[in-house]
Predicted model as a PDB file, atoms N, CA, C, CB and O in Angstrom, pLDDT in the B-factor column:
MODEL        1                                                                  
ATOM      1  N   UNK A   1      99.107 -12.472 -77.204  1.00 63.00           N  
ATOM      2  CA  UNK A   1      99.126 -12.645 -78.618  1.00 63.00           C  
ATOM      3  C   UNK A   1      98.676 -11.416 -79.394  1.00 63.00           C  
ATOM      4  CB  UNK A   1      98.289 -13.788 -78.969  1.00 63.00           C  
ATOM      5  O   UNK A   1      99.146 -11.283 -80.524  1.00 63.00           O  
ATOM      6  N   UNK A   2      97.667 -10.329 -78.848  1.00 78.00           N  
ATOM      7  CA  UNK A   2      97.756  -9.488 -79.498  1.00 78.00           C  
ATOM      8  C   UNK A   2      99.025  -8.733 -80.502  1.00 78.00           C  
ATOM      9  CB  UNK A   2      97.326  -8.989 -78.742  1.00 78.00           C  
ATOM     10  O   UNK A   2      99.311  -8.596 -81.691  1.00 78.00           O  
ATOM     11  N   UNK A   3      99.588  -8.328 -79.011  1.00 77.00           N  
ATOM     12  CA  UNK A   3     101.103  -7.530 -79.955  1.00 77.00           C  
ATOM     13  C   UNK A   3     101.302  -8.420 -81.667  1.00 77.00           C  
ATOM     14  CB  UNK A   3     103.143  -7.998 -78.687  1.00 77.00           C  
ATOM     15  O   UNK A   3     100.961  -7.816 -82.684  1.00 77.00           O  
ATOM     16  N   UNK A   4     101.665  -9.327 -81.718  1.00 78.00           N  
ATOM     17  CA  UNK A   4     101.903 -10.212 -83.042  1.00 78.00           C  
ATOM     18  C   UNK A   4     101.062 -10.279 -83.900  1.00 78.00           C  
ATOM     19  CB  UNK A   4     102.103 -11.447 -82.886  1.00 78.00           C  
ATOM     20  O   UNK A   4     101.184 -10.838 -84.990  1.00 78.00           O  
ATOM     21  N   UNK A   5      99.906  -9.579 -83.388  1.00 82.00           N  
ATOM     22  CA  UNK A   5      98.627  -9.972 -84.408  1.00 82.00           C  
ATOM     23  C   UNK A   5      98.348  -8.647 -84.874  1.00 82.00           C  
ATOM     24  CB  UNK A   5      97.156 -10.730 -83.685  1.00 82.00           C  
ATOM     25  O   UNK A   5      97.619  -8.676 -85.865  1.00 82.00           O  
ATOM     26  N   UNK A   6      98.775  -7.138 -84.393  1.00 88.00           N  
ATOM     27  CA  UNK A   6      97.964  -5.595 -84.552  1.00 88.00           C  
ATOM     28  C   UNK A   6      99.400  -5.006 -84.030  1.00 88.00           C  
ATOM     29  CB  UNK A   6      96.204  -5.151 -83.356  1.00 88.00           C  
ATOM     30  O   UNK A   6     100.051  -5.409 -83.066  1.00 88.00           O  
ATOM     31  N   UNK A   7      99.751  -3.812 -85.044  1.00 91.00           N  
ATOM     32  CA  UNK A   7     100.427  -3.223 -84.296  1.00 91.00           C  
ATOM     33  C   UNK A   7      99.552  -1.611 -84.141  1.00 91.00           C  
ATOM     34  CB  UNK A   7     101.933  -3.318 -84.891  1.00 91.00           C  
ATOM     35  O   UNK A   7      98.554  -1.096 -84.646  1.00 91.00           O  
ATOM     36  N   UNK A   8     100.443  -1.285 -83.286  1.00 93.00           N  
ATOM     37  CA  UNK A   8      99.724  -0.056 -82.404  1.00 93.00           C  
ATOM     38  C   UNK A   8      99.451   1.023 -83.063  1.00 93.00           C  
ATOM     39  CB  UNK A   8     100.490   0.475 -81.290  1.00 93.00           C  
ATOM     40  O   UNK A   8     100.232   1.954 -82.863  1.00 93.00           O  
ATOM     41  N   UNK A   9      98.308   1.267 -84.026  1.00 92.00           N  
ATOM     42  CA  UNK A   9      98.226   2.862 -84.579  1.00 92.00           C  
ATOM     43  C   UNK A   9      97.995   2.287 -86.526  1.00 92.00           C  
ATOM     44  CB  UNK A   9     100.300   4.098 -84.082  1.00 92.00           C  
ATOM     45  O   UNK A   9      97.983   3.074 -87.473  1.00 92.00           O  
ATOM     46  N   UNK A  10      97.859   0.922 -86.613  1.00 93.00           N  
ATOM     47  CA  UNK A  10      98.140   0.660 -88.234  1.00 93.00           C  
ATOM     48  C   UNK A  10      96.366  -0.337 -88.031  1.00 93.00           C  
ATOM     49  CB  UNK A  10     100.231  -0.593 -88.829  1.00 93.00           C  
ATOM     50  O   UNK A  10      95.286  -0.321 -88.622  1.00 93.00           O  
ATOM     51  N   UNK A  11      96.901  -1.006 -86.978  1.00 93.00           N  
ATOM     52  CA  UNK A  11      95.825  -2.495 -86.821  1.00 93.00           C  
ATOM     53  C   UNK A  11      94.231  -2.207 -85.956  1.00 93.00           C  
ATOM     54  CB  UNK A  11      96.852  -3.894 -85.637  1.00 93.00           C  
ATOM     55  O   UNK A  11      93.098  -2.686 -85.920  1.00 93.00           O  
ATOM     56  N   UNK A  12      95.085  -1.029 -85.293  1.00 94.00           N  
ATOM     57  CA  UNK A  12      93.961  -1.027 -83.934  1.00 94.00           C  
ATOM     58  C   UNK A  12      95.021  -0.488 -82.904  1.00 94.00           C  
ATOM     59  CB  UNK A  12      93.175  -2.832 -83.364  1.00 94.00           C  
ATOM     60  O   UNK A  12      96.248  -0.580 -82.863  1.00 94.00           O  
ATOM     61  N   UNK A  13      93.962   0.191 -81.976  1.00 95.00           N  
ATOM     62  CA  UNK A  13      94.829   0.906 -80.477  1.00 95.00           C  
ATOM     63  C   UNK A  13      95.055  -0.065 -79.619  1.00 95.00           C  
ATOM     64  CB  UNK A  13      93.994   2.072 -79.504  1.00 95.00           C  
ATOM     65  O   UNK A  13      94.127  -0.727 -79.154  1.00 95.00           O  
ATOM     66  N   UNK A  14      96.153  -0.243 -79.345  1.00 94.00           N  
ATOM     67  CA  UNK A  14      97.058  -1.184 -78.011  1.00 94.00           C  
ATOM     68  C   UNK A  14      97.018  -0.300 -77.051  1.00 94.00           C  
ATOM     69  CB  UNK A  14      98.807  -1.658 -78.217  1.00 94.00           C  
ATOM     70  O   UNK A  14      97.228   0.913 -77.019  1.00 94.00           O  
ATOM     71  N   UNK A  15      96.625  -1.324 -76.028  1.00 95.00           N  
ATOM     72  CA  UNK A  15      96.581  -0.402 -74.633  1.00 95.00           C  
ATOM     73  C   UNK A  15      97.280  -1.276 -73.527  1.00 95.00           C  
ATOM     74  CB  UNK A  15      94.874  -0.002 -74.085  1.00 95.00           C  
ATOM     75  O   UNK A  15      97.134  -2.497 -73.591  1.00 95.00           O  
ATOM     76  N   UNK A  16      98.029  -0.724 -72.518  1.00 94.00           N  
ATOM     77  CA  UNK A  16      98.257  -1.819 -72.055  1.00 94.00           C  
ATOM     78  C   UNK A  16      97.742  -2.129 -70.760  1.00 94.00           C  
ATOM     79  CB  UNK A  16      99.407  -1.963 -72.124  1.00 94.00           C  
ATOM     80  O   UNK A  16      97.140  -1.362 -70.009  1.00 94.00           O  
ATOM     81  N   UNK A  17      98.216  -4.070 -70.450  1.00 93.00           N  
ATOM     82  CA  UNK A  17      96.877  -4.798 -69.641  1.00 93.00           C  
ATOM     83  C   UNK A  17      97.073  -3.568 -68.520  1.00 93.00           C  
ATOM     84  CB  UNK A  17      97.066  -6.845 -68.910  1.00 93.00           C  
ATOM     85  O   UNK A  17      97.999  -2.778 -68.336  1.00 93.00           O  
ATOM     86  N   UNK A  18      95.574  -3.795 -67.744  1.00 95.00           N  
ATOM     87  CA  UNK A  18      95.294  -3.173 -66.402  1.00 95.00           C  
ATOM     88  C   UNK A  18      95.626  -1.697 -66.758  1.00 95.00           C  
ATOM     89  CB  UNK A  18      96.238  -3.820 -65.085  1.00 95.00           C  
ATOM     90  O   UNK A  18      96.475  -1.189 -66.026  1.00 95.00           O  
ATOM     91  N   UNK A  19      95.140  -0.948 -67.703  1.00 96.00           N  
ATOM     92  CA  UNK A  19      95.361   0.271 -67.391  1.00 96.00           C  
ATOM     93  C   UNK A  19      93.733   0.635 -68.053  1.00 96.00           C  
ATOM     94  CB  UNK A  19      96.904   0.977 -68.058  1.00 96.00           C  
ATOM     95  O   UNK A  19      93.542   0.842 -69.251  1.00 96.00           O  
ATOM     96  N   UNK A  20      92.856   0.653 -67.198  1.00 97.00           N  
ATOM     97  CA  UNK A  20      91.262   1.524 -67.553  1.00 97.00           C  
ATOM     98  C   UNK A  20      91.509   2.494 -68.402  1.00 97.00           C  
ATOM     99  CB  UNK A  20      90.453   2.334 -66.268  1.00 97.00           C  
ATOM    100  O   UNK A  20      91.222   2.488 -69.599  1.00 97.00           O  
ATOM    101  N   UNK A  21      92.209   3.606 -67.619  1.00 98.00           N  
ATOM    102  CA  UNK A  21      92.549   4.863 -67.990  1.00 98.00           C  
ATOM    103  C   UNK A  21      92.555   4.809 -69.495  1.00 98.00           C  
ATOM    104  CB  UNK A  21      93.855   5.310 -67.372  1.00 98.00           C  
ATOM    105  O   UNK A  21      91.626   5.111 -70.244  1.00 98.00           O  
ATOM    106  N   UNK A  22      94.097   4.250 -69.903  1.00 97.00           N  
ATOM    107  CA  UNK A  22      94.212   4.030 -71.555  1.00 97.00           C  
ATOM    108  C   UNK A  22      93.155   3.409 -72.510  1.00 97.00           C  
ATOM    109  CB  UNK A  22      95.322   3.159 -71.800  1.00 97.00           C  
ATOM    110  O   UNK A  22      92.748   3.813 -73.599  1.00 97.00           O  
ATOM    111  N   UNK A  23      92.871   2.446 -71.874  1.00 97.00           N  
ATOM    112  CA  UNK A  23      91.325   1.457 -72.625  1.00 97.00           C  
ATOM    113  C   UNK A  23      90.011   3.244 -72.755  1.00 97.00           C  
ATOM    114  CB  UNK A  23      90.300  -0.529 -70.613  1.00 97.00           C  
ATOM    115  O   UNK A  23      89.456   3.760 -73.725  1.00 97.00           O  
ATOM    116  N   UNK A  24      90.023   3.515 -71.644  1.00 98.00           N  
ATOM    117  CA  UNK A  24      89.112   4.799 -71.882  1.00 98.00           C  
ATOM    118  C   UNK A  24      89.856   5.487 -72.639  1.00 98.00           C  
ATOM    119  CB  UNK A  24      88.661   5.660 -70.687  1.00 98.00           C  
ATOM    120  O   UNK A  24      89.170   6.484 -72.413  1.00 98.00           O  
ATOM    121  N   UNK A  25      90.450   5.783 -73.169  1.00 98.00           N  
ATOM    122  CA  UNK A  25      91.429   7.279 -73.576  1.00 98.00           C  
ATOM    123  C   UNK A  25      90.972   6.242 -75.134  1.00 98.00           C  
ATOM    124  CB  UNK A  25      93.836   7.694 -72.772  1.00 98.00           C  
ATOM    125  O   UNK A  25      90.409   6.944 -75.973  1.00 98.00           O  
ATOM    126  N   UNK A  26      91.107   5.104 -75.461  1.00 97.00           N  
ATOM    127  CA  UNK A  26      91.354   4.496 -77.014  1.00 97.00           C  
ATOM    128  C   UNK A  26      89.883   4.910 -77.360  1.00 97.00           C  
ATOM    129  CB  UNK A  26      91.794   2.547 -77.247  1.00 97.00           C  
ATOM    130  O   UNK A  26      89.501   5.753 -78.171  1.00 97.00           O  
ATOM    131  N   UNK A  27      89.101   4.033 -76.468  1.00 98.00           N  
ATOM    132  CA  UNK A  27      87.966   4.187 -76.511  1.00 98.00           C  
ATOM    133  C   UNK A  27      87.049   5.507 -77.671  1.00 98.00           C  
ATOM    134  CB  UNK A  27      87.888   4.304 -75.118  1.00 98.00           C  
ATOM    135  O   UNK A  27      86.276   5.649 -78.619  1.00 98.00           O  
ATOM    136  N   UNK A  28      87.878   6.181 -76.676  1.00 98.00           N  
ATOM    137  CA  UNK A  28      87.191   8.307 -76.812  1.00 98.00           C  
ATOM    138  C   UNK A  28      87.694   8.319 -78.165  1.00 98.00           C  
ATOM    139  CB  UNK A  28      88.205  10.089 -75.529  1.00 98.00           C  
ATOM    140  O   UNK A  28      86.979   8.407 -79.163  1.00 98.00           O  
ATOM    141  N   UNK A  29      89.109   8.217 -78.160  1.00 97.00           N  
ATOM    142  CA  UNK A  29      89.892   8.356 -79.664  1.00 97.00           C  
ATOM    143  C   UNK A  29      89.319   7.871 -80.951  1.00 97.00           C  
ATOM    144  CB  UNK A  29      91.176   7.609 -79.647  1.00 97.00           C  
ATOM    145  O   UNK A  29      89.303   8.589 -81.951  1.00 97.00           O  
ATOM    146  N   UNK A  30      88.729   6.344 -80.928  1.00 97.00           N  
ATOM    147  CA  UNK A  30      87.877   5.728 -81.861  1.00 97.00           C  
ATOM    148  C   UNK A  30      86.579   6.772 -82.020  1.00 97.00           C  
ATOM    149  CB  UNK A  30      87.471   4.187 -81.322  1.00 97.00           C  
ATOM    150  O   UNK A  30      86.497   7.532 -82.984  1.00 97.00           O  
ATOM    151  N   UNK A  31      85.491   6.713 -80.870  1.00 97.00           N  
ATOM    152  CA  UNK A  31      84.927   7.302 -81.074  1.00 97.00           C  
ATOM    153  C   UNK A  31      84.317   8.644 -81.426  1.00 97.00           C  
ATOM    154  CB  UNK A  31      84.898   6.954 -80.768  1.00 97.00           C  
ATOM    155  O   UNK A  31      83.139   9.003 -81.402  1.00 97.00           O  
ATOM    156  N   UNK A  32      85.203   9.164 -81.692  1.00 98.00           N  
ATOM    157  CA  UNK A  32      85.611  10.800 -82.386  1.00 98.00           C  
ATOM    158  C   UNK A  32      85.769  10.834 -83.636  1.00 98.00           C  
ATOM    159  CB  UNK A  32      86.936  11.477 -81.962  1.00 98.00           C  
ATOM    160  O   UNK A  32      85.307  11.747 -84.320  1.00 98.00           O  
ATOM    161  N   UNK A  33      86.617   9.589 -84.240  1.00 98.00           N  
ATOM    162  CA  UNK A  33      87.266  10.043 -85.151  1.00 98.00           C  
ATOM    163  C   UNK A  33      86.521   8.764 -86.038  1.00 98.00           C  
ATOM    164  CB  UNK A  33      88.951  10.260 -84.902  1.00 98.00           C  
ATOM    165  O   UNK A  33      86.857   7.593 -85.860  1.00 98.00           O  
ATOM    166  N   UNK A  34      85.510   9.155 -86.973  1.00 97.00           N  
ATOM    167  CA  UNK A  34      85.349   7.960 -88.079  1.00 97.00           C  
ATOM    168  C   UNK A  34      85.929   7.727 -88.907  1.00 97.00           C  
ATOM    169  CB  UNK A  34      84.516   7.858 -88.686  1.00 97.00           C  
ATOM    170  O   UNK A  34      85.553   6.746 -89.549  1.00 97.00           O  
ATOM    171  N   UNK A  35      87.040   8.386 -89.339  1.00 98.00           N  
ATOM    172  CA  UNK A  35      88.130   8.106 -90.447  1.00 98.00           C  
ATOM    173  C   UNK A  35      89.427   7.190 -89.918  1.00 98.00           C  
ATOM    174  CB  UNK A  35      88.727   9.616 -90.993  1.00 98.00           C  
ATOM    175  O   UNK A  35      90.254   6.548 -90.565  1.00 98.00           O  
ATOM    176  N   UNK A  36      89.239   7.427 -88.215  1.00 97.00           N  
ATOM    177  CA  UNK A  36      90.323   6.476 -87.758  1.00 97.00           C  
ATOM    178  C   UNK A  36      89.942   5.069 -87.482  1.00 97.00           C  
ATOM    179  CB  UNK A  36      90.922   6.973 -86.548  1.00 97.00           C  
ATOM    180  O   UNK A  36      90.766   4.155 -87.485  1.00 97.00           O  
ATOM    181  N   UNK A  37      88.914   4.941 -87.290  1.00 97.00           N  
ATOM    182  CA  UNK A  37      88.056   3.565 -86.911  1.00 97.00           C  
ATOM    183  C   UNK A  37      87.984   3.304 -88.514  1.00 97.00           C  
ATOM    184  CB  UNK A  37      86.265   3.742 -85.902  1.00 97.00           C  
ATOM    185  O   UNK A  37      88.661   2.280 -88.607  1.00 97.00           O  
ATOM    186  N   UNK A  38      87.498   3.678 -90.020  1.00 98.00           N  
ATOM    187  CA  UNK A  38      87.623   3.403 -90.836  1.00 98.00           C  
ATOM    188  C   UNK A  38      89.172   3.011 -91.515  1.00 98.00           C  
ATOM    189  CB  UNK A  38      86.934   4.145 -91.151  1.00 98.00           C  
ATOM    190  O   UNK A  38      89.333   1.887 -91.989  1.00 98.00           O  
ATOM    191  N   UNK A  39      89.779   3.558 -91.521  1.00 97.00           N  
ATOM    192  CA  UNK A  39      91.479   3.058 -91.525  1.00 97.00           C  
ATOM    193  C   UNK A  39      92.052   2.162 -90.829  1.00 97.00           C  
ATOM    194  CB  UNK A  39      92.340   3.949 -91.184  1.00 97.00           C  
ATOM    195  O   UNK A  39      92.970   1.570 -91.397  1.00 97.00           O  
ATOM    196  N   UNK A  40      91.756   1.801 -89.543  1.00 97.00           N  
ATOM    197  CA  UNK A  40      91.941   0.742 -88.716  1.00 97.00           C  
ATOM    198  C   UNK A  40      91.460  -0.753 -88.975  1.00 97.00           C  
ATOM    199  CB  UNK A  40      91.427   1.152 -87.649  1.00 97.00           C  
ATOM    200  O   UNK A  40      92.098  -1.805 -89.005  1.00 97.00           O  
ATOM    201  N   UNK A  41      90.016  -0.455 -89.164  1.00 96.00           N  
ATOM    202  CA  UNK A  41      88.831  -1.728 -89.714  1.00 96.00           C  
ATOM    203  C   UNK A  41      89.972  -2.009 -90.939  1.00 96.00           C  
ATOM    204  CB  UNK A  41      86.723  -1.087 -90.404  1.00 96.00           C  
ATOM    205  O   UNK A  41      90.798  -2.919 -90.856  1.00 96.00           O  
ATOM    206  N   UNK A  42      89.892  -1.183 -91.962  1.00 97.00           N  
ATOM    207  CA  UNK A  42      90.479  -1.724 -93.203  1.00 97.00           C  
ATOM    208  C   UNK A  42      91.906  -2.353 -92.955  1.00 97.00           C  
ATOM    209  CB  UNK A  42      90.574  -0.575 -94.278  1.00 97.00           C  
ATOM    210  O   UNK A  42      91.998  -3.428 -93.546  1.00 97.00           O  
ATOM    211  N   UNK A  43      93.166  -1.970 -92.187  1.00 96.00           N  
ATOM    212  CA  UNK A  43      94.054  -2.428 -92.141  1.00 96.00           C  
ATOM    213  C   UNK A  43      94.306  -3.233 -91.275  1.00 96.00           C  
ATOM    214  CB  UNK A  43      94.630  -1.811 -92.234  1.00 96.00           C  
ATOM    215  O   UNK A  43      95.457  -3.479 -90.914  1.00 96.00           O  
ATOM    216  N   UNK A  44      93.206  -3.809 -90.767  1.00 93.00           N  
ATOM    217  CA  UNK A  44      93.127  -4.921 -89.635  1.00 93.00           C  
ATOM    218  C   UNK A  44      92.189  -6.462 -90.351  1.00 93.00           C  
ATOM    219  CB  UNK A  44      92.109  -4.066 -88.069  1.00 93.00           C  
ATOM    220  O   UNK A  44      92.077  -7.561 -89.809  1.00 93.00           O  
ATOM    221  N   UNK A  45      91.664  -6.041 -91.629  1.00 93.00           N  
ATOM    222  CA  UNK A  45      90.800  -6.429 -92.066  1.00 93.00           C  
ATOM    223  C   UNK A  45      91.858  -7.591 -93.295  1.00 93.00           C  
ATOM    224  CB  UNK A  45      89.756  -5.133 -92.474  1.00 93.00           C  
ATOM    225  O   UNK A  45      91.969  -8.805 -93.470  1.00 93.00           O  
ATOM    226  N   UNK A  46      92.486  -6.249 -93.937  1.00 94.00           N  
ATOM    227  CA  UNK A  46      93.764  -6.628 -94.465  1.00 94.00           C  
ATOM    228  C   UNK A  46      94.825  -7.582 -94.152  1.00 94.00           C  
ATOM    229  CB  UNK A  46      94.278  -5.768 -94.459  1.00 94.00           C  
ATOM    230  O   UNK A  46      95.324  -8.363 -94.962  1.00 94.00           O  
ATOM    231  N   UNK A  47      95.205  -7.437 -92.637  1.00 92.00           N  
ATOM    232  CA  UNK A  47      96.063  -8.388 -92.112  1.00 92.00           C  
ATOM    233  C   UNK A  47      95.389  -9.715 -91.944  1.00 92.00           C  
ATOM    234  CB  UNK A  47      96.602  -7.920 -90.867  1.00 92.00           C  
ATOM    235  O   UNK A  47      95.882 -10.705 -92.485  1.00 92.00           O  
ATOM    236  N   UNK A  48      94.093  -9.819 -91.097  1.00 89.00           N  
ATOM    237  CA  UNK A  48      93.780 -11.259 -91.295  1.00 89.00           C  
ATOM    238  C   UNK A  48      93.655 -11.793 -92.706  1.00 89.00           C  
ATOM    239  CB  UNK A  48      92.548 -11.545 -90.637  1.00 89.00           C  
ATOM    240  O   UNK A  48      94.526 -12.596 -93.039  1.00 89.00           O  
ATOM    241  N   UNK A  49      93.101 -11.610 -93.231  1.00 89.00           N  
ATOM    242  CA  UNK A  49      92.981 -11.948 -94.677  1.00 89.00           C  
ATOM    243  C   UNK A  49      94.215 -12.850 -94.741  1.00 89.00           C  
ATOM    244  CB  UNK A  49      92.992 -10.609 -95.769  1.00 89.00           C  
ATOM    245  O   UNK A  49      94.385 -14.067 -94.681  1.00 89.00           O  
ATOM    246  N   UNK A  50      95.195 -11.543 -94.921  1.00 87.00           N  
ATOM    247  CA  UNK A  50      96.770 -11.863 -95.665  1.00 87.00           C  
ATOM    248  C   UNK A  50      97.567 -13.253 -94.952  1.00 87.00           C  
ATOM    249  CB  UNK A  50      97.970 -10.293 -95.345  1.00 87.00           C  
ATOM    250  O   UNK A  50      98.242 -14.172 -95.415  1.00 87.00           O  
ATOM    251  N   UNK A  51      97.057 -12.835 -93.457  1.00 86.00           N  
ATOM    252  CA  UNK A  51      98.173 -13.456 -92.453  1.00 86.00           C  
ATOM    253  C   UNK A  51      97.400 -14.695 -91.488  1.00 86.00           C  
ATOM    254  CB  UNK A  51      98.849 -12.059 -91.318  1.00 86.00           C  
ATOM    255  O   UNK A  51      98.062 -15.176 -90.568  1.00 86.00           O  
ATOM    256  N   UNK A  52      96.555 -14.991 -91.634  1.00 85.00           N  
ATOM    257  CA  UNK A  52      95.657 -15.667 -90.913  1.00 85.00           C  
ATOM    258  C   UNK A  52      94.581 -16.559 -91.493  1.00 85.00           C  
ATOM    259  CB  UNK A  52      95.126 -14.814 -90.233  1.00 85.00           C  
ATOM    260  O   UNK A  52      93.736 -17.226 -90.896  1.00 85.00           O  
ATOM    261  N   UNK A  53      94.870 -16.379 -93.204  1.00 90.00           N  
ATOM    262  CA  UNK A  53      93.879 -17.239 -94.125  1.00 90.00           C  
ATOM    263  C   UNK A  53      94.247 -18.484 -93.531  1.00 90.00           C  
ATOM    264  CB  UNK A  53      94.083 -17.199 -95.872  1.00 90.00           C  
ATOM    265  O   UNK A  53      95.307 -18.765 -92.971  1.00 90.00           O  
ATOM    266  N   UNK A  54      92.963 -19.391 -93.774  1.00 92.00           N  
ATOM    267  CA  UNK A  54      93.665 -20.901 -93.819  1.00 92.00           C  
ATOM    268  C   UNK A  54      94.610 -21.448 -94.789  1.00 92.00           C  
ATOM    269  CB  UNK A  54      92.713 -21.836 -93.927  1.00 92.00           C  
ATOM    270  O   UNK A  54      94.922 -22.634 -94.900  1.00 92.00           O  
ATOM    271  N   UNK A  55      95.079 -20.359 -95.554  1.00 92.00           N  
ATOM    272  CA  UNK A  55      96.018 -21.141 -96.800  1.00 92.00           C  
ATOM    273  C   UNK A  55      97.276 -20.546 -96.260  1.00 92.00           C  
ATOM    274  CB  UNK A  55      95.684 -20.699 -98.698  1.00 92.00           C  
ATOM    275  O   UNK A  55      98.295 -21.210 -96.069  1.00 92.00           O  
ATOM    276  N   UNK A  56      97.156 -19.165 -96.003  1.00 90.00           N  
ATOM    277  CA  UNK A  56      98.281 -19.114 -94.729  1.00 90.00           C  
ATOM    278  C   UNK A  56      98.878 -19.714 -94.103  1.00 90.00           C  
ATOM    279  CB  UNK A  56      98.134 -18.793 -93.932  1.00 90.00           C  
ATOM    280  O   UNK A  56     100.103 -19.830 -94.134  1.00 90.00           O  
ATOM    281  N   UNK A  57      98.080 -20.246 -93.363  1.00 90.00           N  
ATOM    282  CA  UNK A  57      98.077 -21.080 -91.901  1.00 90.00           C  
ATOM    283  C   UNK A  57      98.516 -22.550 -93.037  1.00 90.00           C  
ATOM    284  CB  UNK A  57      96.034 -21.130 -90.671  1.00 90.00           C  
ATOM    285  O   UNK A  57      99.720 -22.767 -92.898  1.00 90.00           O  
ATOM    286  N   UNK A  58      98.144 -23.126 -93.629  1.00 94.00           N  
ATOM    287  CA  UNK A  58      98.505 -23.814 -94.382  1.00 94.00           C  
ATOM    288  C   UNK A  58      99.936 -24.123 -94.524  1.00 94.00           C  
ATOM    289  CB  UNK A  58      98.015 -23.440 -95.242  1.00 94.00           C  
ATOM    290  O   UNK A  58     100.574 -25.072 -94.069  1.00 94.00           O  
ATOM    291  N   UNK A  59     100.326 -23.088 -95.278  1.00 93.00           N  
ATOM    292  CA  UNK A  59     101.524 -22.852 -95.836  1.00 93.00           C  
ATOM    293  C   UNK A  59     102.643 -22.931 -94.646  1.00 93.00           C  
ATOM    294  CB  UNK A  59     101.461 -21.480 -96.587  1.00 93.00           C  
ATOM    295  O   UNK A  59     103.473 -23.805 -94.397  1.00 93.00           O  
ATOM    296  N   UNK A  60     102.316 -21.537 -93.928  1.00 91.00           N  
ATOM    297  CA  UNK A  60     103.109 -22.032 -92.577  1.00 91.00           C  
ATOM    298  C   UNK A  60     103.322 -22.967 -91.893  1.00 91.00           C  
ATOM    299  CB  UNK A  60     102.907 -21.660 -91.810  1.00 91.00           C  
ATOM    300  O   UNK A  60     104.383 -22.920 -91.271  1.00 91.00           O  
ATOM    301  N   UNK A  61     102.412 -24.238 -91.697  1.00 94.00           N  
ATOM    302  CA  UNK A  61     102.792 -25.421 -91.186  1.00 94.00           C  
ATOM    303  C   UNK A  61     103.341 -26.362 -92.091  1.00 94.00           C  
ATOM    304  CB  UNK A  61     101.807 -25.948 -90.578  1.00 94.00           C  
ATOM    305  O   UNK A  61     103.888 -27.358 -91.617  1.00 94.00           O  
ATOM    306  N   UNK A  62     103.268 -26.167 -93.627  1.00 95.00           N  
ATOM    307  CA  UNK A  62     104.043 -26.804 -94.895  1.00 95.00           C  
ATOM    308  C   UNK A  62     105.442 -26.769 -94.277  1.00 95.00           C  
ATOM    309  CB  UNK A  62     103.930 -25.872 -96.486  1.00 95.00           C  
ATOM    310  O   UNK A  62     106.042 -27.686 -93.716  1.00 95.00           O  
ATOM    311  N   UNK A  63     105.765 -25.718 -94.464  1.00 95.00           N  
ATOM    312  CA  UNK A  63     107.322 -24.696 -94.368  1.00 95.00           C  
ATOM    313  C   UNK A  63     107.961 -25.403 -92.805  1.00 95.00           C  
ATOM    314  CB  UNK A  63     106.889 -22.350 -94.136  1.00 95.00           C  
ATOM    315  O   UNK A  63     109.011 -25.995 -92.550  1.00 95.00           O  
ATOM    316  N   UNK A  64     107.145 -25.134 -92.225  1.00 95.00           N  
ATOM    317  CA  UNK A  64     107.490 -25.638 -90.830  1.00 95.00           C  
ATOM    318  C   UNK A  64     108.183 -26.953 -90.484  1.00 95.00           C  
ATOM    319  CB  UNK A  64     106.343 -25.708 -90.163  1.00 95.00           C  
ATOM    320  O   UNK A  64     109.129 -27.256 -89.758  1.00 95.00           O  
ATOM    321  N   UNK A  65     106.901 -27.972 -91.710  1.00 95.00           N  
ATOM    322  CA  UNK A  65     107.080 -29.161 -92.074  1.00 95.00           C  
ATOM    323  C   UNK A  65     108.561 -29.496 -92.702  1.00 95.00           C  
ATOM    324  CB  UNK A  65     106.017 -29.407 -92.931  1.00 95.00           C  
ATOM    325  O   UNK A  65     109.374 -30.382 -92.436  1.00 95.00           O  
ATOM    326  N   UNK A  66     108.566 -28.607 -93.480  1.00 94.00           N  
ATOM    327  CA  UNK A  66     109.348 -29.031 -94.202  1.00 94.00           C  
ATOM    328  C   UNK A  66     110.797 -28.659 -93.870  1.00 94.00           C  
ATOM    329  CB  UNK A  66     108.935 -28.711 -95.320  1.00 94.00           C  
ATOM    330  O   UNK A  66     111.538 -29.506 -94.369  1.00 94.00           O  
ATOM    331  N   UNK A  67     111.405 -27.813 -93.285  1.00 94.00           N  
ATOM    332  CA  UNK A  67     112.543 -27.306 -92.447  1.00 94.00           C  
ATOM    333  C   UNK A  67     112.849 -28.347 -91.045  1.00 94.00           C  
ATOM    334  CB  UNK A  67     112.102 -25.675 -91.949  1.00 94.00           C  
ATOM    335  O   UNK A  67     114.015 -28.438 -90.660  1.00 94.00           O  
ATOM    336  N   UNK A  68     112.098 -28.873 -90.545  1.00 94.00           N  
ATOM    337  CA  UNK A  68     112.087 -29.764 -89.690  1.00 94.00           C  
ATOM    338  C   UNK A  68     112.558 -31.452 -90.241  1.00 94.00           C  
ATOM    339  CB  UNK A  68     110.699 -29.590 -89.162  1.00 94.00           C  
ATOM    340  O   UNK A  68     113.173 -32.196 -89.478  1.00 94.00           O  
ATOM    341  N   UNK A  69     112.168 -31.871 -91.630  1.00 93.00           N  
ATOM    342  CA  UNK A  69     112.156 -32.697 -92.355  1.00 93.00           C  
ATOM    343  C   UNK A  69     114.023 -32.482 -92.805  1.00 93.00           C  
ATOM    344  CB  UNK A  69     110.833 -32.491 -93.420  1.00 93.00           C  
ATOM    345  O   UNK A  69     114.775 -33.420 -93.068  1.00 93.00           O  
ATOM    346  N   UNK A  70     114.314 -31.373 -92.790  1.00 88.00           N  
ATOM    347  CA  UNK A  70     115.827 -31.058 -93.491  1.00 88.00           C  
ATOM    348  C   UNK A  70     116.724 -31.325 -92.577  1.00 88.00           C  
ATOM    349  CB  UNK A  70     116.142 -29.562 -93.983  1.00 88.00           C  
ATOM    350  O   UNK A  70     117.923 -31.536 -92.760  1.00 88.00           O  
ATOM    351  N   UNK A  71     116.021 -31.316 -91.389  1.00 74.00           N  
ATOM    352  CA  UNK A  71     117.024 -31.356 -89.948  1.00 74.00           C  
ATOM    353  C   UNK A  71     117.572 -32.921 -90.327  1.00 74.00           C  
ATOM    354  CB  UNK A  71     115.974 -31.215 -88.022  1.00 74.00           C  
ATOM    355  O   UNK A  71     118.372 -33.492 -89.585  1.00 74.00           O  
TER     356      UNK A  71                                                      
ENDMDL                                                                          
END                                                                             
C-alpha cells in the first residue's frame, strides 16, 4: 500500500522491499539534507490531510455507495 499512498521523491523515499542497501542509501540522503526531509514532511503532510481525512474517506465510500446503487 505504500506505492498508492507516497510517491517516490514528492511524499518520501521508496525503496524497494529487501534491499538494506537502498533503505541505507535513503536513510544517508534524509539525513544530509534538511531541506529535503523538510519538503517531504510538508508534502506528505499535505497528502494525508487532502486524501485520507475522514471526510475523504467519507466521501469516497458515499460515491462508492452511490455508483453501486446505479448498477
Amino acid at each position: 500500500g505504500i506505492p498508492e499512498a507516497a510517491t517516490d521523491g514528492y511524499h518520501g523515499l521508496l525503496v524497494p522491499p529487501g534491499e538494506p542497501e537502498a533503505l541505507a542509501g535513503a536513510i544517508c540522503r534524509l539525513a544530509s539534507d534538511p531541506a529535503l526531509r523538510q519538503r517531504l514532511g510538508q508534502a506528505a503532510r499535505q497528502r494525508i490531510a487532502h486524501d485520507f481525512s475522514i471526510m475523504s474517506m467519507i466521501a469516497g465510500y458515499e460515491a462508492s455507495y452511490r455508483e453501486v446503487l446505479r448498477l
